[in-house]
Structures are given as C-alpha cells and as structure tokens.
N, C-alpha and C positions, 0 to 999 in steps of 0.2 A: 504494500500500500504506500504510494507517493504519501508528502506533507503536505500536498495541497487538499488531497482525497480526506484524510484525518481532518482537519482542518473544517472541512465541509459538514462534515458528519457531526465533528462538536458544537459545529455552529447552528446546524440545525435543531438535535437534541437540548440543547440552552434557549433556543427559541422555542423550544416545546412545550419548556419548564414552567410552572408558575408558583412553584415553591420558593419561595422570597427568601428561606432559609440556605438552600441549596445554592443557589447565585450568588447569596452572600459569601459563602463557604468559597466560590470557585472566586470570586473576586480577590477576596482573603489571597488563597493560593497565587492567582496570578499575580495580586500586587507582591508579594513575599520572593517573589522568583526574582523582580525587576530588582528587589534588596539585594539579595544577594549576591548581585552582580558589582556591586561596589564595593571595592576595600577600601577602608580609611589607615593610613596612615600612622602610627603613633608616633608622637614626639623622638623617640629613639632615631625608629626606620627614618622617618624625615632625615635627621640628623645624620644619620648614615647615608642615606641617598646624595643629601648636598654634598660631602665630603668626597664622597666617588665622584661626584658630576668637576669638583674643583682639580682633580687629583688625573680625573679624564684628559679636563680642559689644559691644565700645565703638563700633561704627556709623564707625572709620575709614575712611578712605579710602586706595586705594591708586593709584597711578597708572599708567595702561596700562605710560607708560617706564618705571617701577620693575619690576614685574613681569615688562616682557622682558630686563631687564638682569639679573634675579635666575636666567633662564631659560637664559638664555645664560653665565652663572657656570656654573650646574650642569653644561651639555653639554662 
C-alpha cells in the first residue's frame, strides 16, 4: 500500500467519525508527533556547539583524546 493510499483511507475513516473523543485522541497524537521533532538544546550542548563552530572556523584542531575525555565528562 502506497502513502498516498493510507493517507486516503485515514482520511476518510476521520471523516466518518463523530466521536468528538476519538478526534480529540488522534489530534493529541498528531500534534505530539510535530513535538517530537524538535530538540532543544541545553545550555551545555549550546556551549559545546559554539566552541566546535569557533575551533571549525580558526581551522583548530582537536584531539580524538580530548574529545572523548570531554564525552565522558558529560555522561
């Protein structure tokens, strides 16, 4: 079965429904999916990120043992 074909089927089914409970439930779900698509950040990683982006940009170097001893901090 294509995703267009699914797609059809759920959409019709939903339009079939007039349990206000049930819609609610699938709306629930669908917005919870769009969440989980976003990672935020913590002040850490930020701080780690800028530091690679400064270390990228002046062509540093970093060394494998530095970077698992910094990996092993965090865990």
């Amino acid at each position: 079965m294509q995703t267009t074909e699914l797609q059809n089927i759920i959409i019709r089914k939903v339009l079939e429904t007039d349990d206000i409970s049930l819609l609610e439930k699938i709306q629930d779900f669908l917005n919870s999916l769009k969440e989980k698509k976003t990672y935020k950040l913590s002040p850490s990683e930020r701080k780690i990120i800028e530091e690679r982006e400064i270390h990228y940009k002046t062509e540093k170097k970093i060394s494998n043992e530095d970077v698992f001893k910094e990996i092993e901090e965090m865990l």
